[in-house]
C-alpha positions in Angstrom: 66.8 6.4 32.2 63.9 5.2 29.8 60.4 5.5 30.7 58.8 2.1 31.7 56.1 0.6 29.3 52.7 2.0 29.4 49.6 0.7 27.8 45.7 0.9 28.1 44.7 -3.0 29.3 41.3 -4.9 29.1 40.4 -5.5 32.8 39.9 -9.2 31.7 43.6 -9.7 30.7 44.8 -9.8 34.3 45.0 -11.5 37.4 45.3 -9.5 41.1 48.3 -11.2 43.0 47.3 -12.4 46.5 45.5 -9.8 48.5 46.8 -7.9 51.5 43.4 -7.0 52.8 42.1 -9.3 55.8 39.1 -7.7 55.7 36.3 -6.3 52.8 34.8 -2.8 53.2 31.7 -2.8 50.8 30.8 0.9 51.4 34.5 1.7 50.2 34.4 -0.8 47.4 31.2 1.0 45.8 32.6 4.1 46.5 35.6 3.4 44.1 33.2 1.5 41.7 31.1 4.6 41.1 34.4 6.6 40.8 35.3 4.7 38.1 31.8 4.7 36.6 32.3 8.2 36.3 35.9 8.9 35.4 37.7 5.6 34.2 40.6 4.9 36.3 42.9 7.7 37.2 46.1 6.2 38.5 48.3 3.6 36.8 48.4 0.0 38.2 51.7 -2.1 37.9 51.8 -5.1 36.2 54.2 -8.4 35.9 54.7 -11.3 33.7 53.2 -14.0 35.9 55.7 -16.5 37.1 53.1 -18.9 36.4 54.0 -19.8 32.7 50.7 -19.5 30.2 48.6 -17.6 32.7 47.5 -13.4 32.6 49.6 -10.8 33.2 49.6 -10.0 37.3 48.9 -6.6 39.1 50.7 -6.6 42.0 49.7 -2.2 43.2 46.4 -1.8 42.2 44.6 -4.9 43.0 40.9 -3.2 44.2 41.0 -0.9 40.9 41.1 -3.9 39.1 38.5 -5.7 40.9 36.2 -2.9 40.5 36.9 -2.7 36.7 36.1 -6.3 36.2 33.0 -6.2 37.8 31.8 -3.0 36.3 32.8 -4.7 32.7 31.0 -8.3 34.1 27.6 -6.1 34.8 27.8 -4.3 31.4 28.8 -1.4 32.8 31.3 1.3 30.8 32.9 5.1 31.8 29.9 7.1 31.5 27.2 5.0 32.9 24.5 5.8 35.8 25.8 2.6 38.6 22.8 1.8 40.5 23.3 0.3 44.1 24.2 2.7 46.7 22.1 5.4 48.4 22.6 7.8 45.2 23.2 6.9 41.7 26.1 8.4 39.9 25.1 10.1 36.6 27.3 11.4 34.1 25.9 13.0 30.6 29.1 11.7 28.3 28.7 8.6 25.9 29.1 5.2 27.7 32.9 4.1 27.0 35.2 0.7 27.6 36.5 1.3 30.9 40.6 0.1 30.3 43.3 -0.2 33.1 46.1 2.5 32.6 49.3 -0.1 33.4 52.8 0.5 33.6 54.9 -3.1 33.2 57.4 -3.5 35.3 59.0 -7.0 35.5 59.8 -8.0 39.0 60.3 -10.9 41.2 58.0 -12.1 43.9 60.3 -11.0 46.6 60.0 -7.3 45.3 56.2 -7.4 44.2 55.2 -8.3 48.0 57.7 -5.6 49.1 56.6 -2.9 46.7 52.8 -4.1 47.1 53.1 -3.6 51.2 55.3 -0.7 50.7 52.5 0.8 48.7 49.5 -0.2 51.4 51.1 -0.1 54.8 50.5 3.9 55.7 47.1 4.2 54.4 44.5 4.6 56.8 42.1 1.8 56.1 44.9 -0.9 56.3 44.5 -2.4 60.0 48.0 -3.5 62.0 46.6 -6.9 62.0 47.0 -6.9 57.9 50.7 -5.5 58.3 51.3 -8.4 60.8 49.9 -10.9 58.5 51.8 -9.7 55.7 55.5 -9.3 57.4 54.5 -13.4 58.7 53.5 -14.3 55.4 57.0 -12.5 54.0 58.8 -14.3 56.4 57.9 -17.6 55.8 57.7 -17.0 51.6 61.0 -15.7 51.4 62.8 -16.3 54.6 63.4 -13.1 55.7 63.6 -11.7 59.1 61.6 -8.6 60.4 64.8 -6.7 60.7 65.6 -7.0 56.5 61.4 -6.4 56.0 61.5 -3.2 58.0 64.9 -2.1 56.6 63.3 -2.4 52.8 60.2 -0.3 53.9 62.3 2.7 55.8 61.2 1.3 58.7 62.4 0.5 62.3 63.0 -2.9 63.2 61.3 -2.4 67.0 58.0 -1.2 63.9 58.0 -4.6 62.5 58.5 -6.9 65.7 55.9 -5.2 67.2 53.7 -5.4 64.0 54.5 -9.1 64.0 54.0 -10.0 67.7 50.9 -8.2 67.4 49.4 -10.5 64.5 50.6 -13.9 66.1 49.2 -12.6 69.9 45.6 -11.9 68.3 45.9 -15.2 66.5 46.7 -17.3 69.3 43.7 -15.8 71.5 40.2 -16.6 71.2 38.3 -13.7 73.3 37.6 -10.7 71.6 40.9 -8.0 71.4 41.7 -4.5 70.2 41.6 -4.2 66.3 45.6 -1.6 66.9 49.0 -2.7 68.0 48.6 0.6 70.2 45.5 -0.1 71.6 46.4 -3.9 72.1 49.9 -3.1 74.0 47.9 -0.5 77.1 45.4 -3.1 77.1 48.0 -5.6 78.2 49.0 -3.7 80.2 46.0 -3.3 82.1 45.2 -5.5 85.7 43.1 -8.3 84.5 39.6 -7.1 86.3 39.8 -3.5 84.2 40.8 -5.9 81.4 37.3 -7.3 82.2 36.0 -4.3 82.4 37.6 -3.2 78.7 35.9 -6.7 77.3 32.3 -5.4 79.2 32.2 -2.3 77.7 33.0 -3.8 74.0 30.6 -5.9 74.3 27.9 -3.7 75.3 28.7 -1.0 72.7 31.2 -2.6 69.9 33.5 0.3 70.6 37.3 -0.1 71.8 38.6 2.2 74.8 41.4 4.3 72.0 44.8 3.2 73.7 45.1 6.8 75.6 41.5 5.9 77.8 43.2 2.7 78.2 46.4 3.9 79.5 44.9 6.2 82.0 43.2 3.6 83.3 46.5 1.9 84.2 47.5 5.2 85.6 47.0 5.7 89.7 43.9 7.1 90.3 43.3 10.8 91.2 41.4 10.0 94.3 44.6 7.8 95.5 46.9 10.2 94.8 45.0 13.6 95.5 44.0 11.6 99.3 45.9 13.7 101.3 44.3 16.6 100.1 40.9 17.9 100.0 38.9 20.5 97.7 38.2 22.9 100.8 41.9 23.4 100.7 41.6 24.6 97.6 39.1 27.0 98.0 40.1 28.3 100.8 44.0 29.2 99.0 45.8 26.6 101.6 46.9 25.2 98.2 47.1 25.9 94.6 45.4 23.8 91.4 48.8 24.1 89.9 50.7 22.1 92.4 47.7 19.0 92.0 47.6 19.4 88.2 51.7 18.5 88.8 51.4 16.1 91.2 49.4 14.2 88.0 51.8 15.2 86.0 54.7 13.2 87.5 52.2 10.6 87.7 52.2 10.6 83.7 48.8 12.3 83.1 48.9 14.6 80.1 48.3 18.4 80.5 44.8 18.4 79.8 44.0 15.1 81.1 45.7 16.3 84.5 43.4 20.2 84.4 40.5 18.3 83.8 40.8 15.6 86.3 41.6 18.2 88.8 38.2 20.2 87.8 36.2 17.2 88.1 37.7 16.5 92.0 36.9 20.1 92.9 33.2 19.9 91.9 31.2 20.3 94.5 29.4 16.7 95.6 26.3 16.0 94.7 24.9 12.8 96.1 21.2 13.0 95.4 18.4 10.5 97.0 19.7 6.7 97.6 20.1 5.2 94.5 18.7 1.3 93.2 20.3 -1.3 93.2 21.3 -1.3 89.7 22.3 2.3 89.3 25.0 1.0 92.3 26.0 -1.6 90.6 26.8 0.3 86.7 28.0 3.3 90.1 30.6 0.5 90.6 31.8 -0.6 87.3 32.0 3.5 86.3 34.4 4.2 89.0 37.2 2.4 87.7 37.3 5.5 84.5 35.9 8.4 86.3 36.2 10.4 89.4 33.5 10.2 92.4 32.7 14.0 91.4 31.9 13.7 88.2 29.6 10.4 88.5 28.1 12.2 91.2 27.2 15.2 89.2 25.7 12.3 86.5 23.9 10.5 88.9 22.0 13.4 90.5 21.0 14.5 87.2 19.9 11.8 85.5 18.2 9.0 86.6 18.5 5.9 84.0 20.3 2.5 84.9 21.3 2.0 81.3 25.0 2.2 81.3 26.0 3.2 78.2 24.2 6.4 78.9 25.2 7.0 81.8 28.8 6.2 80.4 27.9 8.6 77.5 27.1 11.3 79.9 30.2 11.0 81.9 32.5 11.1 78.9 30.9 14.5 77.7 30.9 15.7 80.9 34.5 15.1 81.5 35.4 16.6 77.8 33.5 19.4 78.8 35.4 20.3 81.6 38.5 19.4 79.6 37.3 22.3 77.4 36.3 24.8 80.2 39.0 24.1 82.5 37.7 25.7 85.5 36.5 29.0 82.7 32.5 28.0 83.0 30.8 26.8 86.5 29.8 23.5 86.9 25.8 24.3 86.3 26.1 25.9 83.2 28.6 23.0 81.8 25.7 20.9 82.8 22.9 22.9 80.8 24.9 22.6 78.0 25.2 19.2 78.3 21.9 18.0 78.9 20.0 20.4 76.6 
């Protein structure tokens, strides 16, 4: 088998085809920019004759390597240059060279350039499920494929790309804000619509989705409700075991950890302290719905904002911590911790 054609290209002799990408992320543009300030680009890019007769050759994989290279060239900036613009400069002590694109030609249609393009983006990190969606609908429509013949090209499974592509058209169709994963979006659907109101509350107060796991436990029975036939004093005194309440949240499909820490939080001791404002009842309220009396308790006697994102903050770490300790540390000394 022969070795496809390689060559060194002048950034300015191609075009990018259309771009995946839904969204631009300066910080990681400039990142790659200064890379390739400092060491010319370092992985081929594939290139096409464009269909469009007369125009520059196409890259369909390595659209953003391009894009940097032709702006570095447009600011009169070569491989071995200090690139101002970020928090640090990047300075290199070779003579300033052309920065060239290292290309491999490789003529194919548009069918397999979109395929090859998303096969080459859609398991990095950085691209979002929305993206995928967008680009299995845009596939679809282009070429008349069905999600089943997309997710069969990519390895994939064809329950993957359904999903993928429900996802896209859901978010597109509805104008309140919604998770940015398929994951996340699918246990927040699942959700009763006041904790769905709850979710949307607590995005807007600090721009931060529930991930999908603190979303499905909140669609999961309480522990109060389903510990209610027992109380801690029965633990204590040996009538019954932790083990047999961790498994009673078990069957109620709590995870392992989830379930030991849940169960330390309901044994801690209560500590209701003086009667609180009206406000701290009210965020009291809205808390209860993702944490367990015990544990807002313990927050609430020792600390005395109404701001709920702290108090929300505190809870969180207080819970993890007990995660963590599982019943190894006493509840004072988890707290010392926590608050120093």
């Amino acid at each position: 088998m022969s070795a496809l054609p390689f060559e060194w290209v002048d950034p300015d002799s191609l075009v990018p085809m259309i771009n995946m990408r839904l969204n631009k992320d300066d910080e990681a543009d400039y990142e790659l920019k200064a890379d390739i300030a400092l060491r010319g680009i370092q992985q081929n890019m594939k290139i096409r004759t464009n269909p469009k007769e007369g125009e520059l050759d196409q890259v369909y994989i390595g659209r953003r390597r391009l894009h940097a290279a032709q702006t570095l060239k447009a600011e009169g900036i070569g491989k071995g240059s200090i690139l101002t613009g970020g928090e640090d400069e990047v300075i290199v002590s070779w003579v300033e060279a052309p920065i060239l694109c290292p290309t491999i030609r490789e003529e194919v249609d548009d069918q397999e350039a979109y395929l090859v393009t998303m096969s080459e983006n859609v398991n990095r990190k950085d691209v979002s499920d929305m993206e995928v969606g967008n680009w299995i609908n845009l596939m679809i429509m282009k070429f008349n494929l069905s999600a089943t013949d997309i997710a069969r090209s990519l390895g994939k499974s064809r329950s993957w790309a359904s999903r993928k592509l429900d996802f896209y058209k859901t978010i597109q169709d509805t104008k309140a804000p919604m998770p940015e994963s398929e994951r996340q979006f699918r246990a927040y659907s699942k959700l009763p619509k006041t904790v769905q109101d709850l979710v949307q509350e607590e995005h807007e107060n600090t721009g931060i989705w529930p991930s999908a796991r603190d979303m499905e436990v909140h669609g999961l029975p309480s522990v109060n409700e389903l510990l209610s036939q027992y109380t801690p004093e029965q633990v204590r005194s040996g009538e019954i075991d932790k083990e047999f309440l961790t498994h009673i949240l078990l069957e109620n499909k709590y995870k392992f950890n989830e379930a030991k820490a849940h169960i330390e939080a309901w044994l801690l001791p209560r500590k209701t302290g003086p009667k609180m404002p009206g406000l701290q009842k009210n965020v009291y309220t809205v808390l209860g719905v993702y944490y367990t009396p015990n544990v807002l308790d313990s927050v609430f006697a020792h600390h005395d904002s109404e701001n709920q994102e702290t108090l929300t903050r505190y809870a969180r770490r207080l819970t993890g911590a007990l995660m963590d300790a599982v019943g190894e540390e006493k509840v004072e000394k988890i707290w010392m911790r926590i608050l120093s």
